[in-house]
C-alpha positions as CSV (number, residue, x, y, z in Angstrom):
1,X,-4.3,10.1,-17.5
2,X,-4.2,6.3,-17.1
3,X,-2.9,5.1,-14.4
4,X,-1.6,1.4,-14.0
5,X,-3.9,-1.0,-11.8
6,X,-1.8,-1.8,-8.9
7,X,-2.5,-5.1,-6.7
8,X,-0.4,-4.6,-3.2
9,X,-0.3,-7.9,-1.2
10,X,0.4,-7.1,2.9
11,X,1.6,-10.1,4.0
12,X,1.5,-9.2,7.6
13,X,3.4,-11.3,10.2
14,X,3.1,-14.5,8.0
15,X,5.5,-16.8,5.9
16,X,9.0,-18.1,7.1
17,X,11.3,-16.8,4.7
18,X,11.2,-20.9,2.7
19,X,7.4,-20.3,2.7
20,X,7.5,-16.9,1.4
21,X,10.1,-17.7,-1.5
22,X,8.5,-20.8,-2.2
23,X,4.9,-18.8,-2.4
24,X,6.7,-15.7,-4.6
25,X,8.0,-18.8,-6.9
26,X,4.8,-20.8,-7.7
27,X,3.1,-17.1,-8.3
28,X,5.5,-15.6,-10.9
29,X,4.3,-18.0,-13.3
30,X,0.6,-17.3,-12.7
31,X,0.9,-13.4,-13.2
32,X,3.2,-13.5,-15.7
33,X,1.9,-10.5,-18.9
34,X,-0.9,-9.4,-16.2
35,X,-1.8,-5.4,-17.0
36,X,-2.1,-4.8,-13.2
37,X,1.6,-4.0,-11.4
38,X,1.8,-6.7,-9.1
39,X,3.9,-5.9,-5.5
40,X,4.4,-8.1,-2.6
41,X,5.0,-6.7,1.1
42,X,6.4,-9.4,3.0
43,X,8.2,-9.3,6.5
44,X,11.5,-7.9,7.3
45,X,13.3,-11.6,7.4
46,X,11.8,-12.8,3.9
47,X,12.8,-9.7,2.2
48,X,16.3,-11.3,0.7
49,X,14.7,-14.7,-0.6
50,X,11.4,-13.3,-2.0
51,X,13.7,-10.8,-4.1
52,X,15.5,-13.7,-5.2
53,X,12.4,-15.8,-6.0
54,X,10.7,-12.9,-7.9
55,X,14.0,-12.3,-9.9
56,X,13.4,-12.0,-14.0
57,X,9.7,-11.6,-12.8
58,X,7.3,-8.8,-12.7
59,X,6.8,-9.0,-9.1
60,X,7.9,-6.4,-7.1
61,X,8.5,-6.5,-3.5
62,X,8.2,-4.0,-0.5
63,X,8.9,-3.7,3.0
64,X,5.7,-3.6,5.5
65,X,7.7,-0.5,7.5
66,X,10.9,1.5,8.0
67,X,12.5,3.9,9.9
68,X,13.4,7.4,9.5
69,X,16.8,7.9,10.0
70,X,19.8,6.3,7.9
71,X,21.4,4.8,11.0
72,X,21.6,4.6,14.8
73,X,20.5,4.0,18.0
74,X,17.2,2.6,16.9
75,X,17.1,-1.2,18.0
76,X,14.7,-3.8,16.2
77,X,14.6,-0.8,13.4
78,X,15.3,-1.2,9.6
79,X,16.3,2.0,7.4
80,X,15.5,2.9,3.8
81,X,19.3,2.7,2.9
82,X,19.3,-1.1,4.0
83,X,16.5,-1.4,2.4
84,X,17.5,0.2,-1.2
85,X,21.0,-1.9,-0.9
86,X,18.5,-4.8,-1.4
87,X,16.9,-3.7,-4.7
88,X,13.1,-3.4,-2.4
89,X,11.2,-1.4,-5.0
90,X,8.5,-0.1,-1.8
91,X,7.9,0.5,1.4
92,X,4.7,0.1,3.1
93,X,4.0,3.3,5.8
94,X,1.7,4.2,8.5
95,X,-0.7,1.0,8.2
96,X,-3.4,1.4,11.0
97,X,-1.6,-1.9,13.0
98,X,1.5,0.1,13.0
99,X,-0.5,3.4,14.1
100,X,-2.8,1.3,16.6
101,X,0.2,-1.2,18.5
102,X,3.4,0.7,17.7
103,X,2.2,4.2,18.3
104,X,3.3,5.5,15.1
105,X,1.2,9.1,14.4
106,X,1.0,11.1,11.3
107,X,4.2,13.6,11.7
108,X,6.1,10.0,12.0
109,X,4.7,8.8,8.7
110,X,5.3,11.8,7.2
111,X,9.6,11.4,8.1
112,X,9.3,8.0,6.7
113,X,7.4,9.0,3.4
114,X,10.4,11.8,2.8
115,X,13.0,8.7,3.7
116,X,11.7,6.2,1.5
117,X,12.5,9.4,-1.7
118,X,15.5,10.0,-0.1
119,X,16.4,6.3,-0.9
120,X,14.6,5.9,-4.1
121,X,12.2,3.8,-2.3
122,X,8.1,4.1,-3.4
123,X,5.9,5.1,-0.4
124,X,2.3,3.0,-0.4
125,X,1.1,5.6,2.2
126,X,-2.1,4.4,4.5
127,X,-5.1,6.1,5.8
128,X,-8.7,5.3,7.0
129,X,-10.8,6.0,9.7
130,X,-12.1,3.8,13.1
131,X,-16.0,2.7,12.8
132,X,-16.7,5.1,15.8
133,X,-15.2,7.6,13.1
134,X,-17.1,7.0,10.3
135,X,-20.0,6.5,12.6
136,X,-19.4,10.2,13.9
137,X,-19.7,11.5,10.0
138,X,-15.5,12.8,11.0
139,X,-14.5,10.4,8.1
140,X,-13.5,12.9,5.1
141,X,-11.7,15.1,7.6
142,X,-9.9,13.0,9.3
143,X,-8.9,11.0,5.6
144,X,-8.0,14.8,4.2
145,X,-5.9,15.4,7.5
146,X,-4.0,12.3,7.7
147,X,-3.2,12.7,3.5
148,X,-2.0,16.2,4.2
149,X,0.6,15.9,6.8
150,X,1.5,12.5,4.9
151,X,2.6,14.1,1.9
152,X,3.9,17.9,3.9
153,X,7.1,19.1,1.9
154,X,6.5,16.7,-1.1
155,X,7.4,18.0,-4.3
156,X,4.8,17.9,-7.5
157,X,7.0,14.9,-8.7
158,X,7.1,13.2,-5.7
159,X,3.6,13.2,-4.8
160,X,2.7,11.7,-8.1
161,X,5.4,8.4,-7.5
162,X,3.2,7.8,-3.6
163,X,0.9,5.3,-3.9
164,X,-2.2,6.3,-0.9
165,X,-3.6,3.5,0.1
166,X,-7.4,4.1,2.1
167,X,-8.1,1.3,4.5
168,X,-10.9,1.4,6.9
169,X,-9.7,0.5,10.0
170,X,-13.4,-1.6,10.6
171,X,-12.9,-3.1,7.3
172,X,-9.6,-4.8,8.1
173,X,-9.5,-8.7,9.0
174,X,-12.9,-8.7,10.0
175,X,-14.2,-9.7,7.0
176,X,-16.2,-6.2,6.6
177,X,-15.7,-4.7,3.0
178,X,-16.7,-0.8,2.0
179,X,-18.9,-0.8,-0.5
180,X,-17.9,0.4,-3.8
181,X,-19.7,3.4,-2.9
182,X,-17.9,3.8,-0.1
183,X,-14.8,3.0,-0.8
184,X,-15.2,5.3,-4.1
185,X,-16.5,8.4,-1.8
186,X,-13.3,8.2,0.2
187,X,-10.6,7.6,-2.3
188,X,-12.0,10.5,-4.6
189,X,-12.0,12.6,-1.2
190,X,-8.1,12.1,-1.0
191,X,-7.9,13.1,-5.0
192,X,-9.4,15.9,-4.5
193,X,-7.3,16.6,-1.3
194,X,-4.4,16.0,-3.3
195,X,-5.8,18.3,-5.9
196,X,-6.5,21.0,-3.9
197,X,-2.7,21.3,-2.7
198,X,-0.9,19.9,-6.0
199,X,-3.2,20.7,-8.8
200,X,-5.0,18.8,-11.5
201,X,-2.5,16.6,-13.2
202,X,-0.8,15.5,-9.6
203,X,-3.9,14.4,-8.5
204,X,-4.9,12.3,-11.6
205,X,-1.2,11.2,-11.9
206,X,-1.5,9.5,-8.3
207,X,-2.3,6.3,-7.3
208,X,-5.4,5.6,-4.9
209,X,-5.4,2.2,-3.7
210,X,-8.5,0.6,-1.7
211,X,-7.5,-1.6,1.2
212,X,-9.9,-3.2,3.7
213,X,-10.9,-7.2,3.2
214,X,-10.6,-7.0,-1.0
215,X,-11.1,-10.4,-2.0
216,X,-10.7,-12.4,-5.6
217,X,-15.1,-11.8,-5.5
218,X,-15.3,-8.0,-5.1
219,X,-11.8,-6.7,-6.8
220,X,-12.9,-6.6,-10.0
221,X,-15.8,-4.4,-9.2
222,X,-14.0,-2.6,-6.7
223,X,-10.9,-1.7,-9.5
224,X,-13.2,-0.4,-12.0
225,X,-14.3,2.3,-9.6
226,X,-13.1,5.6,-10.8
227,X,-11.6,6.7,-8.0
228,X,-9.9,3.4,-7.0
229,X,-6.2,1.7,-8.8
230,X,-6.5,-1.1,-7.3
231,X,-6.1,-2.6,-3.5
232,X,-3.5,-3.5,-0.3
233,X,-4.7,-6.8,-0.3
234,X,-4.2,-8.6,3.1
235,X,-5.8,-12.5,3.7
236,X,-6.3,-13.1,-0.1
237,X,-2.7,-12.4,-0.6
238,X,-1.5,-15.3,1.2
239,X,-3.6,-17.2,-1.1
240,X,-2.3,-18.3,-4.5
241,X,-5.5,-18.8,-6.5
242,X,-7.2,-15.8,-5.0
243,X,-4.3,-13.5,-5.5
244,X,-4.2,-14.6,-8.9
245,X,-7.8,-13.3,-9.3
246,X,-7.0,-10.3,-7.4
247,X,-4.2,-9.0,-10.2
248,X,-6.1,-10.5,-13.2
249,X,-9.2,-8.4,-12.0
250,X,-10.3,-7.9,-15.8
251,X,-9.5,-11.6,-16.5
């Protein structure tokens, strides 16, 4: 089953919302007819004008978060209705800043991935493992475990709409890439985890992205990998010519 190349930009806690729009405006020209799905995650505040800017484009957008519940008591907090009532395509869960400075854990992921269906919002899922991990040899179990309770009460149909995204935590803004080997090992680890609860065609339906330094040098090797649909891209996102690279990988 093919499945479409998808090149995931985290923007992180950059980008006024005039710097963001302005950005999302000078890039729909340069990824215009690219194969690979092209999605931008930008903060909370640049949400409305990035939509705007991408409008008649084939950039999506998604939100870097969200929280479980419709409504409430929940100050600072954004929900997946707010978030649909925009027209945000996805949602970004359980990156390893949020897990590491906002104690978010596994079981809270797992409310947020059923909130973002209950919304019609796409899940881009994340999971990787520490260097004193992988370093340990606890990485496959710990991947499998985190991609389990992720996707717990998922339908068939559901499961094949996430998009799991494997960052290695020691790979992120340090400048440290996986390998392809590496980053191939773990991604088909989490298809056959998938497999192994959904079956088969769930498993080859779903999207694995890589995330973890991908830059406009090693995406193109990296995206070819069996295993691997393409990447959360974090630094080279915020860059025009690189991200361009990035979604033309086969340019």
């Amino acid at each position: 089953m093919a499945r479409v190349i998808m090149a995931a930009g985290n923007w992180k806690m950059n980008k006024t919302p005039n710097e963001a729009a302005e950005f999302v405006g000078a890039l729909k020209a340069k990824v215009e007819g690219a194969y690979s799905e092209v999605v931008v995650g930008v903060p909370f505040v640049a949400l409305s004008d990035v939509k705007k800017a991408a409008a008649g484009s084939n950039i999506k957008v998604a939100a870097q978060n969200m929280h479980w519940e419709e409504k409430g008591a929940f100050t600072g907090e954004v929900s997946g209705q707010m978030l649909a009532e925009m027209g945000i395509e996805y949602v970004i869960i359980g990156h390893s800043e949020r897990r590491q400075y906002f104690a978010e854990t596994d079981e809270t992921v797992n409310k947020k991935v059923h909130s973002a269906f209950k919304y019609g919002l796409t899940p881009i899922v994340c999971c990787g493992e520490s260097l004193a991990q992988r370093e340990q040899g606890v990485t496959a179990d710990l991947v499998r475990f985190q991609v389990k309770i992720a996707l717990l009460g998922l339908s068939a149909d559901q499961v094949k709409k996430t998009v799991i995204a494997y960052e290695p935590i020691w790979a992120i803004g340090t400048g440290k890439t996986a390998t392809n080997e590496q980053a191939e090992e773990v991604c088909a680890i989490i298809r056959e985890c998938v497999k192994e609860v959904y079956g088969s065609e769930v498993a080859d339906a779903t999207r694995v992205l890589y995330g973890g330094s991908v830059t406009a040098a090693s995406a193109h090797d990296l995206f070819n990998m069996p295993n691997i649909d393409g990447g959360l891209v974090g630094g080279a996102s915020l860059k025009l010519d690189d991200f361009e690279k990035i979604v033309k990988y086969n340019g």
